[in-house]
DRENVEX-547770 format. One record per residue (C-alpha): x, y, z. Coordinates in Angstrom, 3 decimals, padded with zeros to 6 digits. Last residue first. Example, Ala and Ser with C-alpha at 12.3 -4.5 7.8 and 13.67 -1.06 7.14 Angstrom:
# DRENVEX-547770
R        c1        c2        c3
R   013.670  -001.060   007.140
R   012.300  -004.500   007.800
This chain:
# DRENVEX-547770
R        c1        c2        c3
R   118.174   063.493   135.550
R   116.930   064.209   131.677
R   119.371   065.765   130.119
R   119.357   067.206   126.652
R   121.509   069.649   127.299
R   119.256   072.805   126.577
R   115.826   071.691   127.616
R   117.528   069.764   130.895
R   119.221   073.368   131.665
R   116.192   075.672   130.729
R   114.051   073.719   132.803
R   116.631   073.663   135.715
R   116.934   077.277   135.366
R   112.761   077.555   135.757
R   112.036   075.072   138.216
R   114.765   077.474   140.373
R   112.857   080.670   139.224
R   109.636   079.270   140.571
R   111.895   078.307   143.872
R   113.167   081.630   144.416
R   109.484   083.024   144.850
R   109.370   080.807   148.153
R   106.562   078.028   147.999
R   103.464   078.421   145.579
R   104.302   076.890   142.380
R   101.886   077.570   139.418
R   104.364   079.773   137.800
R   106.341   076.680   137.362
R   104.379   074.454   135.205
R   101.043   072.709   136.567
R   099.454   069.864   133.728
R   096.066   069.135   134.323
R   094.320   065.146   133.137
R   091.448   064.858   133.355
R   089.893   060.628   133.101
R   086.394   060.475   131.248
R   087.447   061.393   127.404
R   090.003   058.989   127.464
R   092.042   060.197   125.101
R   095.388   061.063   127.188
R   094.998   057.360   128.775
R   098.088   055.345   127.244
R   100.441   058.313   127.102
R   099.444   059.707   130.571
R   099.846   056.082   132.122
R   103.563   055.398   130.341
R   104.787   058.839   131.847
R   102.819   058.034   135.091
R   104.246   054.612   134.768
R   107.813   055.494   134.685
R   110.063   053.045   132.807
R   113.131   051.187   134.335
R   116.625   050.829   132.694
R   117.225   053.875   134.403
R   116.699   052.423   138.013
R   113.320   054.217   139.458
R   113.445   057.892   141.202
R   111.934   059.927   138.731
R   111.802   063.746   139.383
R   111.361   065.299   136.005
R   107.919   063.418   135.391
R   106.175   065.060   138.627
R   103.495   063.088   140.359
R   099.877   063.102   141.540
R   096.861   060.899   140.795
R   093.478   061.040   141.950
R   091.391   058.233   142.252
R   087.563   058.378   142.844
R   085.546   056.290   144.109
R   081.784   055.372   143.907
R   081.825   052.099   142.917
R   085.635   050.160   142.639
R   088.962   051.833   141.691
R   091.666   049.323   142.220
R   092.531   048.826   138.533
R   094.153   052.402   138.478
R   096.594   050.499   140.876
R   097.670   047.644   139.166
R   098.287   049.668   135.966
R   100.195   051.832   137.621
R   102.166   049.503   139.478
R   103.084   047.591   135.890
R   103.986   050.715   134.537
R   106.511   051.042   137.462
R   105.765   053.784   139.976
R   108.112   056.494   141.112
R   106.087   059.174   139.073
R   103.318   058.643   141.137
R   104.979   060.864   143.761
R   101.158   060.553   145.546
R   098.571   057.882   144.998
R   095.469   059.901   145.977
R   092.202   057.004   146.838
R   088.572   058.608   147.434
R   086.978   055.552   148.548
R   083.365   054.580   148.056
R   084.603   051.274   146.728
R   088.018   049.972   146.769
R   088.945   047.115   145.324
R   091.970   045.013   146.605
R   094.559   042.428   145.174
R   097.881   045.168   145.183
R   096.822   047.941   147.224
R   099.990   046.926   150.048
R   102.541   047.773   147.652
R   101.626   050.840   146.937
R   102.479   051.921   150.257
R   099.944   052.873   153.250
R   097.743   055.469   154.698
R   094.250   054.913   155.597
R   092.032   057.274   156.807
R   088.430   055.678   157.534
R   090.509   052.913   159.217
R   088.939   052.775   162.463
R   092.660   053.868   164.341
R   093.207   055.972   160.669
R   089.440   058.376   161.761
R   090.955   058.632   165.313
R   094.476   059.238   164.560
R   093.286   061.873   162.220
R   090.839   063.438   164.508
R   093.754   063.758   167.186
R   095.818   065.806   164.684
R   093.643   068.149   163.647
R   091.907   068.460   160.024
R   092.469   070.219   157.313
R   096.192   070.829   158.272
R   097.040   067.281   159.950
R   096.108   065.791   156.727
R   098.569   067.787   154.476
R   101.401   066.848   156.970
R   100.308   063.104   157.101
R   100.354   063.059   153.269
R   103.997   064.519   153.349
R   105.023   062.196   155.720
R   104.162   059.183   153.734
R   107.750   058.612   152.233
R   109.604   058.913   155.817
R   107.113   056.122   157.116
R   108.103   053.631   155.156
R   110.816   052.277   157.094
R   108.632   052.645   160.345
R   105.965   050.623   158.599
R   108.340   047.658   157.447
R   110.161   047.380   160.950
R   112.731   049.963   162.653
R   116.161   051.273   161.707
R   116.922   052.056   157.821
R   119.723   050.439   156.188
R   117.094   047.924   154.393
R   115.299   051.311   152.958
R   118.189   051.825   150.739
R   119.175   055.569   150.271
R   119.568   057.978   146.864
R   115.785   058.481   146.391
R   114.752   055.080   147.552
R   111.190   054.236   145.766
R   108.303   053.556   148.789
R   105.664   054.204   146.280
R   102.699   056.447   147.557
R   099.344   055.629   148.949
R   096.586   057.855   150.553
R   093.416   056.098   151.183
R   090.212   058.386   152.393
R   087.291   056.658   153.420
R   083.444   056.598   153.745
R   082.751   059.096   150.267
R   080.375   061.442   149.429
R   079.361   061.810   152.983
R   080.591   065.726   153.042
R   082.846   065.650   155.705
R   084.575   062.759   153.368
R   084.279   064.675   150.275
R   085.587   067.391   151.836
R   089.201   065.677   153.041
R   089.303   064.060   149.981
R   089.428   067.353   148.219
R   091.721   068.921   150.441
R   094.239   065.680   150.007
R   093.357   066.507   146.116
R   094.746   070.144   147.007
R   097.292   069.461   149.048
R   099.096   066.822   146.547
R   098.849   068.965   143.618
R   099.631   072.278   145.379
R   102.323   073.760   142.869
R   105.056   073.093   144.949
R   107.060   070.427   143.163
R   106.668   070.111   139.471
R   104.478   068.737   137.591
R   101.063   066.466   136.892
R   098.295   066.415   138.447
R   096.186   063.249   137.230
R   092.374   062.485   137.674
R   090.335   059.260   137.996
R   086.327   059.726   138.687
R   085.873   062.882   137.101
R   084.039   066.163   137.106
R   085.043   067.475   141.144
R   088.445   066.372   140.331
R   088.639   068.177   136.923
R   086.934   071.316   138.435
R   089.708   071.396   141.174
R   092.230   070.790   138.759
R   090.813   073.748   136.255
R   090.998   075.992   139.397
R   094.746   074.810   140.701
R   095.868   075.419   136.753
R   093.982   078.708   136.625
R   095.634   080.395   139.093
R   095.847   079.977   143.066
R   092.621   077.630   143.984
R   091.092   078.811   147.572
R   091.268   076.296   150.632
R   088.691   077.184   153.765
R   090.142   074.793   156.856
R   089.020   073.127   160.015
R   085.560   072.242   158.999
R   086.562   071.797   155.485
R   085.241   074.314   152.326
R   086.689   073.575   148.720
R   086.049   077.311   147.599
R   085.795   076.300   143.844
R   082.107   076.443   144.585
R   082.157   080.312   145.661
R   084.205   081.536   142.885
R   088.082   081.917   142.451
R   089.665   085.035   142.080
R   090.240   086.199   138.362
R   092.501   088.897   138.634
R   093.146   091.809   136.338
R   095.241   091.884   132.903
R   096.176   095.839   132.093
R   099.321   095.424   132.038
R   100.417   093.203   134.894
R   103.392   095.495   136.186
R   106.154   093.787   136.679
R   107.565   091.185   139.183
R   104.885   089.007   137.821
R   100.744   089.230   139.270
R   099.377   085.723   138.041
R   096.326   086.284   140.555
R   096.830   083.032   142.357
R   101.270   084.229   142.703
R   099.995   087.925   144.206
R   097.401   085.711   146.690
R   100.595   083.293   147.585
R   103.246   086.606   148.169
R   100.822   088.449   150.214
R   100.203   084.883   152.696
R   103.814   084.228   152.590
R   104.559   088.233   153.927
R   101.882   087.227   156.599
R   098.323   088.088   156.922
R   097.598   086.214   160.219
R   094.364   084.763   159.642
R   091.176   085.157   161.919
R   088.362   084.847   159.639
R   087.760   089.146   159.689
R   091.777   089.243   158.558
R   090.380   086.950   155.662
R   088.467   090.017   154.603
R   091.319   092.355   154.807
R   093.229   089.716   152.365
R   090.726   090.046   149.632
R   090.403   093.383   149.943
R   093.775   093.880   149.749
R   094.329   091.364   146.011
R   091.308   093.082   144.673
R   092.572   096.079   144.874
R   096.195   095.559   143.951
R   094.791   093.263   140.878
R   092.518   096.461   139.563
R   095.523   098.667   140.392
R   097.802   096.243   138.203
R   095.258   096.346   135.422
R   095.267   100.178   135.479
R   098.830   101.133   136.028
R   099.971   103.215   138.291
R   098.159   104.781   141.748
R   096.511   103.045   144.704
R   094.998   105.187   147.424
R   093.831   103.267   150.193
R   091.230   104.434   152.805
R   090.914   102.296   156.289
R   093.219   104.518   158.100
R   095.280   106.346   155.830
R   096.520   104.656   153.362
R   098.966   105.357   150.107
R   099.646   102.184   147.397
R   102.237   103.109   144.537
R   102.444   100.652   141.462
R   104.725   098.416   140.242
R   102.949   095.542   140.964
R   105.649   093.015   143.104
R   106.677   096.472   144.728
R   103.283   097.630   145.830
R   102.073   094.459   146.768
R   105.332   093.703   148.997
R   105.232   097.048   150.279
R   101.350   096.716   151.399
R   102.713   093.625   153.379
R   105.824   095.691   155.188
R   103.773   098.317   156.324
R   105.726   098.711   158.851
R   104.891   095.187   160.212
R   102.092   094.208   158.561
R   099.754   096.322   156.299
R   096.962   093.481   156.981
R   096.994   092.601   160.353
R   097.179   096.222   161.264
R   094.064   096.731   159.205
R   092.919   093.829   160.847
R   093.282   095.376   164.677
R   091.970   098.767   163.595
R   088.556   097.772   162.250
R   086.504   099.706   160.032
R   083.877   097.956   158.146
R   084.678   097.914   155.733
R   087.592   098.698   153.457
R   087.585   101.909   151.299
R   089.906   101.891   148.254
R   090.248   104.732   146.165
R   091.671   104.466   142.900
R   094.753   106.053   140.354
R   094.800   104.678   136.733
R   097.728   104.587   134.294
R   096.570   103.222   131.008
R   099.253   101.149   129.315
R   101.097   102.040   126.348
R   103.613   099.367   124.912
């Protein structure tokens, strides 16, 4: 295949020592990264970069760095992670992109918190975003790492500062992955806990830790297990049942039935990782069959080169893939 090799100046304003050192990184170790992820060869001096190779990777290189020098003006540290989750939103591979440039996200895909600014990576994290924004109930769907859980929590999270809702609930299924919670020390809640942490985590990133156990002591934030939904309706809520997978059909169905006036439900999970008893069927697998044509429920499906965690674990999602498509196995 020909592609059209480009070469492009790149001046970055205004001129600012202290984030152009944020950006390159330690010996240049961040402009490596680019430069080796999109085969191309990237030359500075000062606040001028020369980028030379192919044309659509050049376009992405560019974008990608000024991108990045601008969020050195908002005070991040541009770390190697940082690099490797812009190159994963603009789809750039291990080799060059040939001749396809990035699409960053516009202004009101920005979701915008006071303690956080959270950009969609790729299309899948953009069309979710649009999908929760459109509609009332919503599923993610796949595998871990590909932001379904952080972005709806990011969602709530703006909805609240914005006064579209007057809670957030966060619920997940306390399902034993391998243990059994009645060998765990401490009451109900401190059993639980262990299966909620990942909503906590999310929570204490958009917005600090003491305004969380503010907002949960009046029960604006409220985190609890399916289990405890069962016989309420919740109105002006935005409600995220997380690891929805590990519900029953008959959970499911009890839960989507909790959404009262102006609420909205979003609903995360990945079908490979089912905790439940064999004999016992998944009720996001049951839910998504049932519900596909419902014109008013989205429903986005994330695949592996959505994932934004440690470039090994894209190829990991991959091999298993592969494995389960190959075998036949489904565990």
């Amino acid at each position: 295949m020909n592609t059209q090799v480009a070469s492009r100046k790149l001046n970055l304003e205004p001129y600012d020592s202290r984030r152009l050192a944020n950006l390159c990184g330690k010996l240049d170790e961040n402009i490596q990264q680019i430069s080796r992820r999109l085969g191309i060869d990237i030359a500075n001096r000062g606040n001028e970069f020369t980028l030379s190779g192919d044309m659509g990777a050049v376009q992405t290189a560019s974008n990608v760095i000024s991108l990045l020098y601008d969020e050195t003006g908002e005070g991040l540290d541009i770390t190697p992670e940082v690099v490797h989750l812009h190159l994963q939103g603009a789809g750039a591979q291990r080799q060059p992109a040939g001749g396809n440039t990035v699409e960053f996200p516009t202004d009101d895909l920005v979701i915008r918190t006071k303690r956080a600014r959270i950009r969609p990576r790729g299309e899948h994290q953009k069309e979710y975003i649009r999908s929760i924004r459109r509609h009332d109930i919503n599923f993610g769907i796949g595998p871990a790492g590909t932001g379904k859980t952080w972005l709806a929590v990011a969602c709530a999270v703006d909805a609240l500062e914005r006064g579209e809702v007057q809670r957030i609930v966060l619920v997940r299924p306390a399902v034993e992955a391998g243990e059994k919670l009645g060998f765990l020390p401490g009451d109900l809640a401190e059993k639980i806990d262990p299966y909620l942490r990942p909503l906590y985590d999310a929570l204490y990133e958009m917005l600090s830790f003491e305004q969380v156990g503010k907002l949960m002591e009046r029960d604006v934030i409220e985190v609890a297990p399916l289990a405890y939904m069962r016989g309420r309706t919740l109105n002006n809520s935005f409600i995220i049942l997380d690891e929805s997978q590990n519900t029953t059909m008959e959970q499911m169905k009890m839960f989507l039935t909790r959404l009262g006036f102006g609420s909205k439900a979003v609903i995360t999970g990945d079908m490979t990782q089912v905790d439940l008893p064999r004999h016992i069927g998944s009720g996001l697998v049951h839910a998504i069959t049932v519900l596909a044509d419902e014109p008013d429920i989205g429903i986005t499906r994330f695949d592996s080169r959505d994932v934004v965690r440690h470039p090994l674990v894209q190829r990991i999602v991959d091999a298993y893939e592969r494995y389960e498509r190959d075998t036949g196995s489904d565990s």
